[in-house]
C-alpha positions as CSV (number, residue, x, y, z in Angstrom):
1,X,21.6,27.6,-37.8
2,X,20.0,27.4,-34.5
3,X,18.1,30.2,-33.1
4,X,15.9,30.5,-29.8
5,X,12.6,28.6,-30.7
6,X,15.0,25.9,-31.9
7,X,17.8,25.1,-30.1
8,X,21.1,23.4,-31.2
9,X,20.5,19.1,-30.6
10,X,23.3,19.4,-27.9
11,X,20.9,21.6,-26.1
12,X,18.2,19.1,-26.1
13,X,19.9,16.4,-25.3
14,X,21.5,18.4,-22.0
15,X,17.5,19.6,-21.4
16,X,16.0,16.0,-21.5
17,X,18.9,14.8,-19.0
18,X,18.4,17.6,-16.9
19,X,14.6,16.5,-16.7
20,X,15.0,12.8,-16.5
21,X,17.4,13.6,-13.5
22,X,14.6,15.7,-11.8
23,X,12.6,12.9,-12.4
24,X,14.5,10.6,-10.8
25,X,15.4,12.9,-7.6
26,X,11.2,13.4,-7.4
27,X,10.6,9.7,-7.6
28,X,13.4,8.9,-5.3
29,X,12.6,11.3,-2.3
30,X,9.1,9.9,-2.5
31,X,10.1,6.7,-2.3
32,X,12.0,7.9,1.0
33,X,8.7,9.2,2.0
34,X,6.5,6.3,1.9
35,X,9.3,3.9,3.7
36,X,9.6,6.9,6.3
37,X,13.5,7.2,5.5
38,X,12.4,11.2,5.5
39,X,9.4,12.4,7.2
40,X,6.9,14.4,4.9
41,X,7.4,17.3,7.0
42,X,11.4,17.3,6.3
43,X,10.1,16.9,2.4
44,X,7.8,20.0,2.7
45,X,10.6,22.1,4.0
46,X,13.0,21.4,1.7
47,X,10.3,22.6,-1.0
48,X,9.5,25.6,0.6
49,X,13.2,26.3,1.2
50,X,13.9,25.9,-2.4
51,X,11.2,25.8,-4.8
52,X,13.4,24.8,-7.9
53,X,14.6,22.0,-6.2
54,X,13.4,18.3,-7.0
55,X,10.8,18.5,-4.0
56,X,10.2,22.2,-4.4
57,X,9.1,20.8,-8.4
58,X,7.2,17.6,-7.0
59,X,3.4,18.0,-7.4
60,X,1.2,18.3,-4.3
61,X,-0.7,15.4,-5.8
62,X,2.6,13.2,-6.0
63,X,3.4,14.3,-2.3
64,X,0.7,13.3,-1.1
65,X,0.1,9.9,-2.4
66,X,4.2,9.2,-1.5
67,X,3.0,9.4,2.4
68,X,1.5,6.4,3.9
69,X,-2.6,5.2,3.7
70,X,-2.9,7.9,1.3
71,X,-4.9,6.9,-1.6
72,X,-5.8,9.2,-4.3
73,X,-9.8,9.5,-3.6
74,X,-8.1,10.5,-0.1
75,X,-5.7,12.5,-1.8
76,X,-8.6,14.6,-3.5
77,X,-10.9,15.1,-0.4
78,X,-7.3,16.5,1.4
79,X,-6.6,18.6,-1.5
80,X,-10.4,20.2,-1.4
81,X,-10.2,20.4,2.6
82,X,-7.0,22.6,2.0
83,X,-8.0,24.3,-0.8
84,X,-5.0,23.6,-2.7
85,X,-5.1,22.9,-6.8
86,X,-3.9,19.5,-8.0
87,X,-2.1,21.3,-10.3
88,X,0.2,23.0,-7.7
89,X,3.8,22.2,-7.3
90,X,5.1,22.4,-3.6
91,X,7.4,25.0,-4.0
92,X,4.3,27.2,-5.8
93,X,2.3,27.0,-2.8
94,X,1.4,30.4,-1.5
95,X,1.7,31.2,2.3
96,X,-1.7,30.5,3.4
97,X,-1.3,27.2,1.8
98,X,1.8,26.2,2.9
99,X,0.5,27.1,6.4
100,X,-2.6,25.0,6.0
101,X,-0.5,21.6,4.5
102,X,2.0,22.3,7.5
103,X,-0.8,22.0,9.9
104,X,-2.6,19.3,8.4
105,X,0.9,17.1,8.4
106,X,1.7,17.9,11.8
107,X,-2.0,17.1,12.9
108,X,-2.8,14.1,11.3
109,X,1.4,11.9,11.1
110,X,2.8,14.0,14.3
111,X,4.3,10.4,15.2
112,X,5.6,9.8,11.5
113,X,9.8,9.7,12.2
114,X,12.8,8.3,10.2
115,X,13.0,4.8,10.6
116,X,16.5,5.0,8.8
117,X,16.0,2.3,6.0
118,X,13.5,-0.8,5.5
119,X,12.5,-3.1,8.8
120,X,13.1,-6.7,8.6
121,X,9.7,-7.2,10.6
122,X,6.7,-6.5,8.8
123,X,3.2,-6.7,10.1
124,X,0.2,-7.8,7.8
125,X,-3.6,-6.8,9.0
126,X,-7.0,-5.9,7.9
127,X,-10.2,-6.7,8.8
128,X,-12.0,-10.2,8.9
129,X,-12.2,-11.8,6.1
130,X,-9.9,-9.8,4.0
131,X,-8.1,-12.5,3.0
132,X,-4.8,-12.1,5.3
133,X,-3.7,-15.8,5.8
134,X,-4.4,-16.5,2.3
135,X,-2.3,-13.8,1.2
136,X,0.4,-14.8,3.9
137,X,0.3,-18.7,2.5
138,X,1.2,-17.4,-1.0
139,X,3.9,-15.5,0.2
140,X,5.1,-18.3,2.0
141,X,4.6,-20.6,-0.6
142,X,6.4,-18.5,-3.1
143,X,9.0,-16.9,-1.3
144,X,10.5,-19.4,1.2
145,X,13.4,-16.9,2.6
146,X,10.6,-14.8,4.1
147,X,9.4,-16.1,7.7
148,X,6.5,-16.2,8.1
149,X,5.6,-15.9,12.3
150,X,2.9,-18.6,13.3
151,X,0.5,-17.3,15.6
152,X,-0.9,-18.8,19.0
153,X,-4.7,-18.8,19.3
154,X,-7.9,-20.5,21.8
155,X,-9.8,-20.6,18.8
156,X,-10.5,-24.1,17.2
157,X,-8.6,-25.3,14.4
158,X,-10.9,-25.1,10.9
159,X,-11.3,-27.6,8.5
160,X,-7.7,-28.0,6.9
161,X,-5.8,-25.9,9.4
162,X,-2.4,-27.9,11.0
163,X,-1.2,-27.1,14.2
164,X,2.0,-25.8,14.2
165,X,1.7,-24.5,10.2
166,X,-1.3,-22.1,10.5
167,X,-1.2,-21.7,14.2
168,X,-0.3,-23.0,17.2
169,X,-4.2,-24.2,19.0
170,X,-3.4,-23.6,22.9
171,X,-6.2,-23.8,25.1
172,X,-6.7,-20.8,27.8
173,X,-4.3,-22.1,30.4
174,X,-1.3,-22.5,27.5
175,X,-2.0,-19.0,26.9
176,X,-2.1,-17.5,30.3
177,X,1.1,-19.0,30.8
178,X,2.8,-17.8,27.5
179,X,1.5,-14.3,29.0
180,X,3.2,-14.7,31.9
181,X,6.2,-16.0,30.7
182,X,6.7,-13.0,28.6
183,X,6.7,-15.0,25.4
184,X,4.5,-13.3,23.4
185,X,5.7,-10.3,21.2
186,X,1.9,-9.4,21.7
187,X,-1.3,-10.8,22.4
188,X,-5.0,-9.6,21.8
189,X,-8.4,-11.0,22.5
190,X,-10.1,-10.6,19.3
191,X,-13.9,-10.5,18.0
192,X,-14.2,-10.5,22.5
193,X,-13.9,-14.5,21.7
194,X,-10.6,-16.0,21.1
195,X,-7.4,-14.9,22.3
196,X,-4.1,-14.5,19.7
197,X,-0.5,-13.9,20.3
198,X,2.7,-14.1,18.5
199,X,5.6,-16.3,20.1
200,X,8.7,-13.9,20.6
201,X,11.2,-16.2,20.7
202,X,11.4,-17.7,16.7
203,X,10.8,-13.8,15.3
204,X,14.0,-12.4,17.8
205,X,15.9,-16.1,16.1
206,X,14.9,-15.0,12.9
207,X,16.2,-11.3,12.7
208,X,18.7,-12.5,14.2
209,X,19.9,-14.4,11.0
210,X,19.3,-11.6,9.0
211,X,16.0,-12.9,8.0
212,X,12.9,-10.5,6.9
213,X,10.0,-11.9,9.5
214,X,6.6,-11.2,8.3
215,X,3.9,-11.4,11.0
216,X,0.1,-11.7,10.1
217,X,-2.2,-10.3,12.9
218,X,-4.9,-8.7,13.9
219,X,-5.3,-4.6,14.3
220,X,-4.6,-4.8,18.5
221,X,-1.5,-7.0,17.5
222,X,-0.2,-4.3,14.9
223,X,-0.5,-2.0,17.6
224,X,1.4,-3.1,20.1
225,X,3.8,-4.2,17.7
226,X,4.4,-0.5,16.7
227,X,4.9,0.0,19.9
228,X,7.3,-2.2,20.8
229,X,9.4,-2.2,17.5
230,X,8.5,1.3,16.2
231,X,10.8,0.5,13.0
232,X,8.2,-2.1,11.9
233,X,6.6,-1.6,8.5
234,X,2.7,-2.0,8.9
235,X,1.3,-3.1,5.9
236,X,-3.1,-2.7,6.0
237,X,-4.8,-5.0,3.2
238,X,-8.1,-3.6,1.8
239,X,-10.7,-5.5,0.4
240,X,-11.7,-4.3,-3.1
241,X,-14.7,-3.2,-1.5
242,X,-17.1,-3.6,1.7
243,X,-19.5,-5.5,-0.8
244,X,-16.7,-7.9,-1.9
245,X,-15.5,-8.2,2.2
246,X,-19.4,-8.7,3.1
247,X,-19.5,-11.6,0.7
248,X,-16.2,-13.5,1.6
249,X,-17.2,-13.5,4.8
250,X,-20.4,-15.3,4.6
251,X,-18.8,-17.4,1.9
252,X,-16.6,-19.0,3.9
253,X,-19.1,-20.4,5.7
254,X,-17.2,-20.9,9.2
255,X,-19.0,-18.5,11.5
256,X,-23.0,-18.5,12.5
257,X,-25.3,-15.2,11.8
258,X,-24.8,-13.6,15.0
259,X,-20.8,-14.2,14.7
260,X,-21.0,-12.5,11.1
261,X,-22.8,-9.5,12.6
262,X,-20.2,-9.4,15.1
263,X,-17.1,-9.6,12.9
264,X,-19.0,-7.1,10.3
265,X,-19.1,-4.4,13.2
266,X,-15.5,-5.3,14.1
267,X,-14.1,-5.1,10.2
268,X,-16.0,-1.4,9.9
269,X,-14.0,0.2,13.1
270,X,-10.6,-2.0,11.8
271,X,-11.1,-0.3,8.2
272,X,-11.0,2.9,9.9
273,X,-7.6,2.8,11.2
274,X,-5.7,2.1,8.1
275,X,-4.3,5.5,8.5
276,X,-2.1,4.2,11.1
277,X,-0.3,1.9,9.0
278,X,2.7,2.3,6.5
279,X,1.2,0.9,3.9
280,X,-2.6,0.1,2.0
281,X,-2.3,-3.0,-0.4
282,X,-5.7,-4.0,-1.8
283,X,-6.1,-7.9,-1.9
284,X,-8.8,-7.9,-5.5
285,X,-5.9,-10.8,-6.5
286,X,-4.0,-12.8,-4.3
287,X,-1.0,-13.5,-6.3
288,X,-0.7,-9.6,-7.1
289,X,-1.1,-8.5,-3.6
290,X,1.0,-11.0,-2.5
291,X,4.0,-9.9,-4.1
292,X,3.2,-6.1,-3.7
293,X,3.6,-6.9,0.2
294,X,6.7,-8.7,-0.4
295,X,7.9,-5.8,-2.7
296,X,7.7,-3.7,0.6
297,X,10.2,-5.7,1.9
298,X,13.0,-5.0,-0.2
C-alpha cells in the first residue's frame, strides 16, 4: 500500500513527466533567448509574473548564459556585481534583486529585440589572427549549400590566396568606384591600411534563393551590417586565449614587427566588443568551431 513518503508508481511516473516537460519548456525558452526570438527582458517578466512557471523555475545562472556573449566566468562576475546567488531561480528573486537584474538588462542589451526566427545572413568576426577565413574554408568546404560571401580588399594577395575564391584583389580606384556605385553591403578600412568590402549584389542573389549567406569580416563590417540588416545573426570567434592569438599571429609569418604591434593593439579593442554580437564561438579546433557556427544557422 502506498503512503506519503512513497507514492503509488503511477504517481512517479506522472512526477518525472511533469519535470521532463519543465525541462523542456526551460531549455526551449532559452533557446528563444539566445536566437533573440524573445528578448531577455520579455523572459524576466514572465518569471516574475509567475514564479512556478518554466521561466519563473529557470535558474539565474541558466538565464544568463541563454543571452548572447555571456560566458559563464561573465556570468559569475554579473551574478557578484548584482549580488544575486547562483543558486536562485528567477521567480525566487526578491525585489531588490529583481530591480537590480531589470536595470542591468535594460542597461547593458537596451537594443536586444525579436528578430522573429533565425536570419539567413550571418556575420563571422574576431580579431586578427583568430582564425576567421580558416574557419570560413572549412565551412565552405564541408557544407557547400552555405554561401559563403567573398570579400573585396587593396591588400595583396598572400601566398596561396586566388582571386575571386578568397577575395576579390581591387586596387584603390576599383574600390572607390564599388563605393560609389553603392555595391558594397559595407566597406571598412582596416588595421588604417587596406580597405575591405562585401559586394551586395551575389548576398541580395543568394537570399533571394532561399540560401543561408555567411559573410566573414572584420568588426567595422559587422557593424554596419547590424545596421543595415538588424536581423543578422553576429557570430564573435574567440581565440582560446590572448597567448594562443599572440602566437598565431607571429606564426603566420605574413606581417613585419611593427605590423604585429599594430594588429595586436587592434585585436585587444576588437576582443572588447564581443558583447555586441549574438554569439561567442571559441576557434581551440577548427573542425569543432566550424560546425558550432553552422549549427547557428539552423
Amino acid at each position: 500500500m502506498a503512503d506519503a513518503q512513497h507514492p503509488p508508481e503511477v504517481d512517479r511516473v506522472a512526477a518525472s513527466r511533469r519535470a521532463v516537460e519543465a525541462r523542456r519548456a526551460r531549455a526551449s525558452l532559452k533557446k528563444d533567448v539566445a536566437m533573440r526570438v524573445i528578448t531577455p527582458q520579455e523572459l524576466v517578466r514572465r518569471a516574475f509574473a509567475d514564479p512556478a512557471s518554466p521561466a519563473g523555475t529557470m535558474r539565474v545562472t541558466e538565464f544568463l548564459t541563454s543571452i548572447p556573449a555571456i560566458g559563464e566566468g561573465k556570468r559569475d562576475r554579473i551574478l557578484a556585481q548584482l549580488g544575486i546567488s547562483p543558486v536562485k531561480r528567477l521567480g525566487g528573486l526578491g525585489a531588490r534583486q529583481r530591480r537590480a537584474l531589470e536595470s542591468f538588462l535594460e542597461e547593458r542589451w537596451p537594443q536586444l529585440v525579436p528578430r522573429g526566427g533565425r536570419s539567413h545572413l550571418v556575420v563571422l568576426a574576431g580579431p586578427t589572427a583568430v582564425g576567421k577565413g580558416t574557419v570560413a574554408a572549412r565551412i565552405r568546404q564541408l557544407h557547400p549549400e552555405i554561401h559563403l560571401s567573398v570579400s573585396a580588399t587593396t591588400r595583396a594577395a598572400r601566398p596561396g590566396e586566388v582571386d575571386g575564391e578568397h577575395y576579390f584583389f581591387v586596387d584603390d580606384a576599383e574600390f572607390d568606384r564599388l563605393v560609389a556605385g553603392g555595391e558594397l553591403l559595407e566597406h571598412a578600412t582596416v588595421h588604417n591600411r587596406f580597405r575591405y568590402g562585401t559586394p551586395r549584389e551575389p548576398i541580395e542573389r543568394a537570399l533571394a534563393e532561399g540560401k543561408t549567406v555567411l559573410l566573414e569580416i572584420d568588426l567595422q563590417g559587422a557593424r554596419q551590417v547590424r545596421a543595415a540588416e538588424p536581423s543578422a545573426t553576429l557570430v564573435f570567434l574567440l581565440p582560446p586565449s590572448w597567448d594562443e592569438l599572440v602566437q598565431r599571429l607571429v606564426g603566420r609569418g605574413t606581417e613585419g614587427a611593427e605590423e604585429r604591434a599594430r594588429r595586436l593593439r587592434t585585436a585587444k579593442v576588437e576582443l572588447g566588443a564581443q558583447h555586441e554580437f549574438d554569439f561567442g564561438v571559441v576557434n581551440d579546433d577548427v573542425d569543432r568551431a566550424a560546425e558550432e557556427v553552422v549549427a547557428l544557422t539552423r
